[in-house]
DSSP file (Angstrom, degrees, kcal/mol; ACC not computed):
  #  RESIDUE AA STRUCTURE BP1 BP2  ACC     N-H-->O    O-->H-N    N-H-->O    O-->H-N    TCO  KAPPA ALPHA  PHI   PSI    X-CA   Y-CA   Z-CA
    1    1 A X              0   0    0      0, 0.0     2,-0.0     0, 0.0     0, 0.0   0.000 360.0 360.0 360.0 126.2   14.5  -53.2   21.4
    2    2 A X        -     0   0    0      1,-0.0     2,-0.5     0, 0.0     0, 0.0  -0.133 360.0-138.1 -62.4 147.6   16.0  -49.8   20.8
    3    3 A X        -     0   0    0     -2,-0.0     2,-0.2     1,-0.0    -1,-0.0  -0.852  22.4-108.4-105.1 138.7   13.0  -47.0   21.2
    4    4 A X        -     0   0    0     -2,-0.5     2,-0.3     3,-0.0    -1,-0.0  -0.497  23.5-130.8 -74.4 154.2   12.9  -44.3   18.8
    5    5 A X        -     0   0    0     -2,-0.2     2,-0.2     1,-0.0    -1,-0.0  -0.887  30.9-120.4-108.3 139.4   13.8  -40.7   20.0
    6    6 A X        -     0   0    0     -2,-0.3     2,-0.5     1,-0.1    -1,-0.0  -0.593  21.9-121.6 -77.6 136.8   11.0  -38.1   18.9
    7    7 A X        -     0   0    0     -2,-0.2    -1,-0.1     1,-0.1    -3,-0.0  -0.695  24.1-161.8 -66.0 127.2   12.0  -35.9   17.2
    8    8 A X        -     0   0    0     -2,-0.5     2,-0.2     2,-0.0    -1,-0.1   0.579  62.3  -1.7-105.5  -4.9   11.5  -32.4   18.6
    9    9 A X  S    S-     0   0    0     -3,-0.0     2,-0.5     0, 0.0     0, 0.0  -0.877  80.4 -80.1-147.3-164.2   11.9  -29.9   16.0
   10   10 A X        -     0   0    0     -2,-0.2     2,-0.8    -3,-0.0     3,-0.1  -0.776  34.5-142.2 -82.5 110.9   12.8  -29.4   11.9
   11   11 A X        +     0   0    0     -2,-0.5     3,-0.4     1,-0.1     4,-0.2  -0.671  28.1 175.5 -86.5 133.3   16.3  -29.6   11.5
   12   12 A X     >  +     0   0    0     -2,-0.8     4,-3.2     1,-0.2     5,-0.2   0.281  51.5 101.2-114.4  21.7   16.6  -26.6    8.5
   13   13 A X  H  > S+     0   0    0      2,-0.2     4,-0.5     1,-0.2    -1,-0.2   0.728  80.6  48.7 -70.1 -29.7   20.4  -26.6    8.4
   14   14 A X  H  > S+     0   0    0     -3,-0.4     4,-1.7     2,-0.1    -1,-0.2   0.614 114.0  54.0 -80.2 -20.0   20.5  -28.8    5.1
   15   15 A X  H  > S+     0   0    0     -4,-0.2     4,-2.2     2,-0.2     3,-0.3   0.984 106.6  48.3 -73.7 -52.9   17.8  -26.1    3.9
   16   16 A X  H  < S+     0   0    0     -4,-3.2     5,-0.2     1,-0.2    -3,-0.2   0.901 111.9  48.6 -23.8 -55.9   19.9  -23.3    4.7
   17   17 A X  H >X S+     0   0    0     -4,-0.5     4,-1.4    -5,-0.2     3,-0.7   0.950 110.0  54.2 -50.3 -44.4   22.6  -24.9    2.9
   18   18 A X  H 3X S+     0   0    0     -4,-1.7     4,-3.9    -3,-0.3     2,-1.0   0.972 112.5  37.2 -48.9 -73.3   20.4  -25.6    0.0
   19   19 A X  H 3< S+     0   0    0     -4,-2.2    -1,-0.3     1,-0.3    -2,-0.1  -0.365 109.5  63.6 -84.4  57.9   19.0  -22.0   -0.7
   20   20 A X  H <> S+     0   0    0     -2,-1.0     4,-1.9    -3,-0.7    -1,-0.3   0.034 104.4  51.6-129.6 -45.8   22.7  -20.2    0.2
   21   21 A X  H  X S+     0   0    0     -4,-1.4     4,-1.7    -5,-0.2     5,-0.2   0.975 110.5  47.9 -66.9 -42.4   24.1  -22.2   -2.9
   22   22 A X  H  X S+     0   0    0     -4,-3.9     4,-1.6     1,-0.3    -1,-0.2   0.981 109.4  46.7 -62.7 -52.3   21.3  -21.0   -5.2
   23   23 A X  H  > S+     0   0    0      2,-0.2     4,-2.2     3,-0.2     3,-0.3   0.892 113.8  53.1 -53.2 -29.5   21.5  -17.2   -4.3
   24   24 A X  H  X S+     0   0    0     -4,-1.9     4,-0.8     1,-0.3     3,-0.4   0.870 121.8  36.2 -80.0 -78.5   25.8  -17.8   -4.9
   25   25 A X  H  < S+     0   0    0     -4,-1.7    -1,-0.3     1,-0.3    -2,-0.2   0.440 114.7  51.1 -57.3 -20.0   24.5  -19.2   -8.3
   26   26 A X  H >X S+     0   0    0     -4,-1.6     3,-4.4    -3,-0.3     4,-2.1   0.982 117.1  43.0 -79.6 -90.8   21.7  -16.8   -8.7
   27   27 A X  H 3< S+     0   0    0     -4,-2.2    -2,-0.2    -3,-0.4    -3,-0.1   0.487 108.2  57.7 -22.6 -46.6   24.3  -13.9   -8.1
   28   28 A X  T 3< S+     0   0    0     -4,-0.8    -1,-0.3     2,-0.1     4,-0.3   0.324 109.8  44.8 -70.1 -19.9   26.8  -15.5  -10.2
   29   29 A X  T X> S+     0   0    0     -3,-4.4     4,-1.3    -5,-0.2     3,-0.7   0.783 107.3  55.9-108.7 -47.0   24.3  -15.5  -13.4
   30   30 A X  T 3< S+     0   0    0     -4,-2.1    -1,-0.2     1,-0.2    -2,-0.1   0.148 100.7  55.4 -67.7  10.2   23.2  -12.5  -13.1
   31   31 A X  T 3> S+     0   0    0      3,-0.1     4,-2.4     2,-0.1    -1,-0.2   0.553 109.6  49.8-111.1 -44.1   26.7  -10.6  -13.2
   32   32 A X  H <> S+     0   0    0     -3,-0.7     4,-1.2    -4,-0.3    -2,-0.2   0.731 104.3  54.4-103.3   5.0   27.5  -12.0  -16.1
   33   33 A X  H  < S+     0   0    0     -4,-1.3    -1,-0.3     2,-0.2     3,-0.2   0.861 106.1  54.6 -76.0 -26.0   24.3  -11.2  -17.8
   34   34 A X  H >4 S+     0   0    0      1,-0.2     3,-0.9    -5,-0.2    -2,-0.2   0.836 105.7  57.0 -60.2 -47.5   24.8   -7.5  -16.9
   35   35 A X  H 3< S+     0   0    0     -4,-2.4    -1,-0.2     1,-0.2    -2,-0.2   0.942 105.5  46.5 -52.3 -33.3   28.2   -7.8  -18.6
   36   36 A X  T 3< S+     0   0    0     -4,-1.2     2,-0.5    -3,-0.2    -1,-0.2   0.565  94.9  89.9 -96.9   7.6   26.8   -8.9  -21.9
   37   37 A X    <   +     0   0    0     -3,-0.9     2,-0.5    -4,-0.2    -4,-0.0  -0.779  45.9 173.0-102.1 132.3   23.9   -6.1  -22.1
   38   38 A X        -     0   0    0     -2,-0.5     2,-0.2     2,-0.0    -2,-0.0  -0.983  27.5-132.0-133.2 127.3   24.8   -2.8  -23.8
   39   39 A X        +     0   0    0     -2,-0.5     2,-0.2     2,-0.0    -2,-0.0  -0.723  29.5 174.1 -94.3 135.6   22.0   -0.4  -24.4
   40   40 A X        -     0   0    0     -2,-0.2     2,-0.8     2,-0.0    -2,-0.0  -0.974  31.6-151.6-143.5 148.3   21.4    1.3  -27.9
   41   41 A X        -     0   0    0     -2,-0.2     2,-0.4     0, 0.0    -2,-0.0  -0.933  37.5-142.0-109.2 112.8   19.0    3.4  -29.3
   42   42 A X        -     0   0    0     -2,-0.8    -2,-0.0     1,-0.0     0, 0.0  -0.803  14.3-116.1 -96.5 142.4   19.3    2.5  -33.1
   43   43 A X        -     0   0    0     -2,-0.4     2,-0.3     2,-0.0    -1,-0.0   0.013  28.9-146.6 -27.9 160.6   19.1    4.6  -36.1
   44   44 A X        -     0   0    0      3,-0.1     3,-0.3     0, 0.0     2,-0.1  -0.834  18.7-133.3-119.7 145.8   15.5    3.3  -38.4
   45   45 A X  S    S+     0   0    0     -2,-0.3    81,-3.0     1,-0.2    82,-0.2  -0.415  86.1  86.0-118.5  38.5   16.6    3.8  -42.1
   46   46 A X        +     0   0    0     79,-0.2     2,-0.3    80,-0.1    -1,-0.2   0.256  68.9  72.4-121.7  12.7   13.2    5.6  -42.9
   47   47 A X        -     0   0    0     -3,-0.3     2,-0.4     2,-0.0    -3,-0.1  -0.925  62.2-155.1-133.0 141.1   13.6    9.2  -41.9
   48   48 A X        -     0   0    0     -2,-0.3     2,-0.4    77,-0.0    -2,-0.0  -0.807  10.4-174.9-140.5 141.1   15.8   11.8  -44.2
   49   49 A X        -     0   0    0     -2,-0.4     2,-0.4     2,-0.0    -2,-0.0  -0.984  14.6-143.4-147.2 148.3   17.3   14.9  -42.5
   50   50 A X        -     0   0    0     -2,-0.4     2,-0.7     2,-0.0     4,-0.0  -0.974  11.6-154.6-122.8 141.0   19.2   17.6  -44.6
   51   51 A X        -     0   0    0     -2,-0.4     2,-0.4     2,-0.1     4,-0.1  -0.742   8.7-148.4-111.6 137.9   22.1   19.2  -43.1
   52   52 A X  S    S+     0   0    0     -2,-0.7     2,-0.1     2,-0.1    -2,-0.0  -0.991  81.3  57.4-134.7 151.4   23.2   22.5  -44.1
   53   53 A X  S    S-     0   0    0     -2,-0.4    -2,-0.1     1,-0.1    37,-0.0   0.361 112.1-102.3 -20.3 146.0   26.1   23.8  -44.2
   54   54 A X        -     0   0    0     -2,-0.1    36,-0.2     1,-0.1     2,-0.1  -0.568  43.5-125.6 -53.3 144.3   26.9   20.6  -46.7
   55   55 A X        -     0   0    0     34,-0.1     2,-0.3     1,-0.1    36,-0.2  -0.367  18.5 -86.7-120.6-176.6   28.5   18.8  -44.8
   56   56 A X  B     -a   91   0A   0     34,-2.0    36,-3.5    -2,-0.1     2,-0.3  -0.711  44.5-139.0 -99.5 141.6   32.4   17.0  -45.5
   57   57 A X        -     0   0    0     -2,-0.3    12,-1.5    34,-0.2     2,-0.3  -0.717  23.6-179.7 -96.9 128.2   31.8   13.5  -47.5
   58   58 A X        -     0   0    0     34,-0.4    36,-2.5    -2,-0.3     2,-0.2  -0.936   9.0-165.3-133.9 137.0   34.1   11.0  -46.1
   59   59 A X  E     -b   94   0B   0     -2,-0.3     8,-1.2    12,-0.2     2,-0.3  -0.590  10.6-172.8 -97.3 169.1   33.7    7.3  -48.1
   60   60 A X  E     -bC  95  66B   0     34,-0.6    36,-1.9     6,-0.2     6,-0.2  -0.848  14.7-157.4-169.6 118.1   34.9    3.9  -47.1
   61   61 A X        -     0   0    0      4,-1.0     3,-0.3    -2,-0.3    35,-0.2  -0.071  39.7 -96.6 -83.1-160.6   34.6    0.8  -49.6
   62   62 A X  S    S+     0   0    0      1,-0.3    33,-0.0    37,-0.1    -1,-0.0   0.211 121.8  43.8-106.7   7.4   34.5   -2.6  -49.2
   63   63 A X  S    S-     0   0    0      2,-0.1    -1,-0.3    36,-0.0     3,-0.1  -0.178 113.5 -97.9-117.1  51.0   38.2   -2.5  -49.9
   64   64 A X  S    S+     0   0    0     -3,-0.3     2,-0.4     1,-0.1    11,-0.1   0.632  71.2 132.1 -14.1  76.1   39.5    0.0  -48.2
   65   65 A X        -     0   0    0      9,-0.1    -4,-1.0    10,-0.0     2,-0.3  -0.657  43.4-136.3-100.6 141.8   39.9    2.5  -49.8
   66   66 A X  B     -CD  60  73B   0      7,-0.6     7,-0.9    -2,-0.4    -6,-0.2  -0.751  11.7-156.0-106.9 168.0   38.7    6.3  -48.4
   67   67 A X        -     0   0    0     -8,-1.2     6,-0.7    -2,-0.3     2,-0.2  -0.216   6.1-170.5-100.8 174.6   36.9    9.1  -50.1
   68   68 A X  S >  S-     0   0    0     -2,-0.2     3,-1.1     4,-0.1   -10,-0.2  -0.227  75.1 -27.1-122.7 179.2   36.9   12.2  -49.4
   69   69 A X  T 3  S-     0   0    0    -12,-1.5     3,-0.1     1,-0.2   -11,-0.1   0.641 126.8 -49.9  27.5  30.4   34.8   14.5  -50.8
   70   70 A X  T 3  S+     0   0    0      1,-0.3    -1,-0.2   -13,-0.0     2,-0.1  -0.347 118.7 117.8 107.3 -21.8   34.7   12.2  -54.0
   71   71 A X    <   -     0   0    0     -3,-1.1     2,-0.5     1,-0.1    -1,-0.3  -0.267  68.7-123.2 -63.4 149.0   38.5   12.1  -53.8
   72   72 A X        +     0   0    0     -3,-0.1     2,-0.3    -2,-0.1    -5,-0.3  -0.570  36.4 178.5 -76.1 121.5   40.5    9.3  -53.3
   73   73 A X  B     -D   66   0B   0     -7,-0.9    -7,-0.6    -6,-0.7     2,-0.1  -0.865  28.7-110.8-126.2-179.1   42.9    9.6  -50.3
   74   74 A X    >   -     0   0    0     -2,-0.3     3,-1.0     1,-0.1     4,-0.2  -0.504  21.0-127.3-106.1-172.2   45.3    7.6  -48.7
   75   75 A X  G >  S+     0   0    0      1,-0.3     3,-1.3     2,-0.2     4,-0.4   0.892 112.3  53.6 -95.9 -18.7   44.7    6.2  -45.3
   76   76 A X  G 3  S+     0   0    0      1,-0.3    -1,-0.3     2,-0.2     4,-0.3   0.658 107.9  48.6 -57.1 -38.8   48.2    7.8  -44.3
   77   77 A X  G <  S+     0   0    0     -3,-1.0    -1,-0.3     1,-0.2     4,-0.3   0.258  90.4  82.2-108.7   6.5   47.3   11.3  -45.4
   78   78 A X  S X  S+     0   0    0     -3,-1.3     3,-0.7    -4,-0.2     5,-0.3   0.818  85.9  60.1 -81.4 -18.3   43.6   11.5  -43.6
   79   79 A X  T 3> S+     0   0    0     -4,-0.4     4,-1.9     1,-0.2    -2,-0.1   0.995 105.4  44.1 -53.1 -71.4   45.2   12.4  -40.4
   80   80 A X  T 34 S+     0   0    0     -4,-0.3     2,-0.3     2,-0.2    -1,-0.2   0.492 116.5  49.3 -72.7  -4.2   46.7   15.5  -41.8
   81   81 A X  T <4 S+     0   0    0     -3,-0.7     2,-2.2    -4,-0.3     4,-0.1  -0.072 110.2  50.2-113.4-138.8   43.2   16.4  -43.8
   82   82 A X  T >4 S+     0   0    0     -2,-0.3     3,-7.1     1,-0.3    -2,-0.2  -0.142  97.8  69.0  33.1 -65.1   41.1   16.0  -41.0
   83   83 A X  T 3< S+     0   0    0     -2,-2.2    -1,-0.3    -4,-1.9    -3,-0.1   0.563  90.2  62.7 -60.6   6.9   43.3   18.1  -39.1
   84   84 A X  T 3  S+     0   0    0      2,-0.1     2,-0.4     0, 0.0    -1,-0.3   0.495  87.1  98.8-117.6  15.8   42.3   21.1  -40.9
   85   85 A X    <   -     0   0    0     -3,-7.1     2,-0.6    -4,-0.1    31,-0.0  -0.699  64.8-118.6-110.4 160.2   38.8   21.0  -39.9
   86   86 A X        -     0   0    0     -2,-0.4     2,-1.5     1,-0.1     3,-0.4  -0.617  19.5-121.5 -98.2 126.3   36.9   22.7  -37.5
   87   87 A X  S    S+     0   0    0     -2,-0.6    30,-0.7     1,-0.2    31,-0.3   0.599 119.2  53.2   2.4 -39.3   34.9   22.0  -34.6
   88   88 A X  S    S+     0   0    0     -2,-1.5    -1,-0.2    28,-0.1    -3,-0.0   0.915  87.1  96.5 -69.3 -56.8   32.3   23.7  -36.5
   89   89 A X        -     0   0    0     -3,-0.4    29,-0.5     1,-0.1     2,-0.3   0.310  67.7-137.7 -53.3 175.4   32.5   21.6  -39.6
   90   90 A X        -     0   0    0    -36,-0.2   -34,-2.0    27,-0.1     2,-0.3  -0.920  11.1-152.2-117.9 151.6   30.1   18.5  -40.0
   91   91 A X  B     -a   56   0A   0     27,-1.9     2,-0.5    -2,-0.3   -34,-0.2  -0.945   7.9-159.9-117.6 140.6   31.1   15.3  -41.2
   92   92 A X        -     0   0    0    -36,-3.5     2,-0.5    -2,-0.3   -34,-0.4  -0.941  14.2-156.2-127.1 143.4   28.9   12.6  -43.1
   93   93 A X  B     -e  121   0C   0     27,-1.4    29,-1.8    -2,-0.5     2,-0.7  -0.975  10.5-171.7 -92.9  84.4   30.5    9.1  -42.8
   94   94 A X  E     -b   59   0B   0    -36,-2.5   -34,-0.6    -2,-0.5     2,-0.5  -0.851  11.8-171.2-104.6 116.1   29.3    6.9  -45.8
   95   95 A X  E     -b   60   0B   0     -2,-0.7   -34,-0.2    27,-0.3     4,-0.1  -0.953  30.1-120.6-110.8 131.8   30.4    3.0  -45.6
   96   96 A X    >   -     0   0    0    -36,-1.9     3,-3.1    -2,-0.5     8,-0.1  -0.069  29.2-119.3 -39.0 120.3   30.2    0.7  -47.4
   97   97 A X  T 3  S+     0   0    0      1,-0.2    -1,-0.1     3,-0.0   -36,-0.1   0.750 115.1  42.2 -47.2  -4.6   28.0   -2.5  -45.9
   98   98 A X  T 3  S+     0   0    0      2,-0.1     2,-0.6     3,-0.0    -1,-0.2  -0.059  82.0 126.0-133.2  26.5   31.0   -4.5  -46.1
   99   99 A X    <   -     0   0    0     -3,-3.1   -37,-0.1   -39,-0.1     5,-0.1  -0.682  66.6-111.5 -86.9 149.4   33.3   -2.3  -45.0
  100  100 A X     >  -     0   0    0     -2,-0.6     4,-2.1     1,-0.2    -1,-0.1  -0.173  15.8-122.7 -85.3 167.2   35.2   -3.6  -42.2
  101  101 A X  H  > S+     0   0    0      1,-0.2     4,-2.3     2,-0.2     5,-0.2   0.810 108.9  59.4 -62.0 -20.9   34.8   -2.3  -38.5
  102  102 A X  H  > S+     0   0    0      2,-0.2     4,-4.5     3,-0.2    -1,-0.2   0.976 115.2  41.5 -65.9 -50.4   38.6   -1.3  -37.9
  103  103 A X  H  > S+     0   0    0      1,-0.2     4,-1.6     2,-0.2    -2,-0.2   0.929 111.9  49.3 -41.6 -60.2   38.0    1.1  -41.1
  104  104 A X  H  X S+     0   0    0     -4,-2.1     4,-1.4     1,-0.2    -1,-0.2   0.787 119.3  42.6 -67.2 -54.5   34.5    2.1  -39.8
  105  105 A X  H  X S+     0   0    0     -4,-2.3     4,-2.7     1,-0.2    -1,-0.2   0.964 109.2  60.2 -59.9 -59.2   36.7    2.9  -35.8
  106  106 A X  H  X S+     0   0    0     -4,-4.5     4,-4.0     2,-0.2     5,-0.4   0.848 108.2  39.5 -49.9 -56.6   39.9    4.6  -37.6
  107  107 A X  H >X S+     0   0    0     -4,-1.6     4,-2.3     1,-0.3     3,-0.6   0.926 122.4  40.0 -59.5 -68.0   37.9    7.6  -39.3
  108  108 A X  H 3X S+     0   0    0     -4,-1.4     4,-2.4     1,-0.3     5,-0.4   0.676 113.4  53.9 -87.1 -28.3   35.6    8.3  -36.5
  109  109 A X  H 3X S+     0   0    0     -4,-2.7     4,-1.3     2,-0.2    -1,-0.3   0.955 109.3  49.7 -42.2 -54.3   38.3    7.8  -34.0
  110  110 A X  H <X S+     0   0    0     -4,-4.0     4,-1.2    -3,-0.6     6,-0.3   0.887 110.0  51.8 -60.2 -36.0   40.4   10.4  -36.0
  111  111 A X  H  X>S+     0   0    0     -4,-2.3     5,-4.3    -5,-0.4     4,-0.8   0.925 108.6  50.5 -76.3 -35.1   37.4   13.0  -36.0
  112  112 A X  H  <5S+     0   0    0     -4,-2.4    -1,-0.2     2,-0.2    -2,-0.2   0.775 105.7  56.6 -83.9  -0.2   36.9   12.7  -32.5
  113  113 A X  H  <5S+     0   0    0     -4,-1.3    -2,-0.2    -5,-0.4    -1,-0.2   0.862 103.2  56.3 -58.1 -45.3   40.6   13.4  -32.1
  114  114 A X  H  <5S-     0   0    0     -4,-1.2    -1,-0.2    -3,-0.3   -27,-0.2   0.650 117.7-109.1 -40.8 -46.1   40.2   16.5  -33.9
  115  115 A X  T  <5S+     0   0    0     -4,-0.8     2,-0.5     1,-0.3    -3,-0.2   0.211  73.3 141.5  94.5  -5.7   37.7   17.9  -31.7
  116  116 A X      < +     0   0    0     -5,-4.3    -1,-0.3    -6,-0.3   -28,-0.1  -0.644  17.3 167.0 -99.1 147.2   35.0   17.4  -34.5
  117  117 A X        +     0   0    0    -30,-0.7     2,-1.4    -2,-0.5    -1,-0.2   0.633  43.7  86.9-118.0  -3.0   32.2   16.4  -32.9
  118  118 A X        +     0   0    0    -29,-0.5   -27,-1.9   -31,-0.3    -1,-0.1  -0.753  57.3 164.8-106.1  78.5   29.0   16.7  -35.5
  119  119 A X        -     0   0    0     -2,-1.4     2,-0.2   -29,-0.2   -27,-0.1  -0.187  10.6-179.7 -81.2 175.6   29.3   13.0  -37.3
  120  120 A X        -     0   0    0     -2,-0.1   -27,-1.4   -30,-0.1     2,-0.3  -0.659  22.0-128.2-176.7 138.5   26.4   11.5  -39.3
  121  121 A X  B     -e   93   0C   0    -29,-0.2     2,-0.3    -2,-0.2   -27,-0.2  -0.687  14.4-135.9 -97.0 160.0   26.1    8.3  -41.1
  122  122 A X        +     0   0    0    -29,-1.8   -27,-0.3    -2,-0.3     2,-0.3  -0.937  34.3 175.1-107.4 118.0   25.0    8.3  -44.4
  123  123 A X        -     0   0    0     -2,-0.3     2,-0.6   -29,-0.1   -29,-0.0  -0.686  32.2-114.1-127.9 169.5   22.3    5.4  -44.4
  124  124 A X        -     0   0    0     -2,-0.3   -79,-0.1     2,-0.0    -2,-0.0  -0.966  40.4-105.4-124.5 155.2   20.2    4.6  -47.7
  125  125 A X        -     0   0    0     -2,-0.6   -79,-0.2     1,-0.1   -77,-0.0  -0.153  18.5-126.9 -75.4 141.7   16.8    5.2  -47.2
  126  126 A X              0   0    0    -81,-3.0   -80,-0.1     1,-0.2    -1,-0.1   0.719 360.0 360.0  -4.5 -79.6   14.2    2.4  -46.7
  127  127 A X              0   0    0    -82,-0.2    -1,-0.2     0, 0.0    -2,-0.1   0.127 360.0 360.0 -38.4 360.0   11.9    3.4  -49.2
């Protein structure tokens, strides 16, 4: 009859293994949850501020079409109106809810392009 040999300590080398795979999975989950998080402070559509000087109206439908200052312009010729404002001026952005995002990027791309830096959406109040 074979005798059993005592064992004389814990072998922890499959535990080791064990808990090194979670932390690579652990590691692995957590990277990509960091990708997907973008911190914003959002607007709340209950608060009114008035800006003075008045500030320049630009509109955006749900077709695209632009505004500005109640005129119609075309999307071709906002570069060159834009260009004639000044750092100084202020700009109010009003869009449409269904206006698409490309539109929404173009304008405000082009104003910071300018230099202008004092945007504002035009939201409708709450209330």
């Amino acid at each position: 009859m074979k005798s059993l040999k005592r064992v004389e300590g814990i072998n922890v080398v499959p535990l080791i293994d064990v808990m090194l795979v979670l932390l690579a999975i652990v590691l692995t989950i957590s990277s990509f949850i960091a990708l997907g998080k973008i911190e914003l402070t959002l607007p709340s559509g209950t608060t009114e501020m008035k800006l003075e000087p008045k500030p320049y109206d630009i509109a955006i439908n749900n077709k695209s079409e632009f505004f500005i200052n109640g005129e119609q312009i075309a999307k071709e010729n906002i570069a060159a109106y834009l260009a004639k404002l000044t750092k100084e001026d202020i700009v109010a952005i009003r869009a449409d809810k269904l206006t698409s995002y490309e539109d929404f990027v173009f304008i405000v791309d082009l104003l910071k392009t300018n230099g202008i830096e004092k945007i504002g959406m035009v939201i409708q109040s709450a209330n």
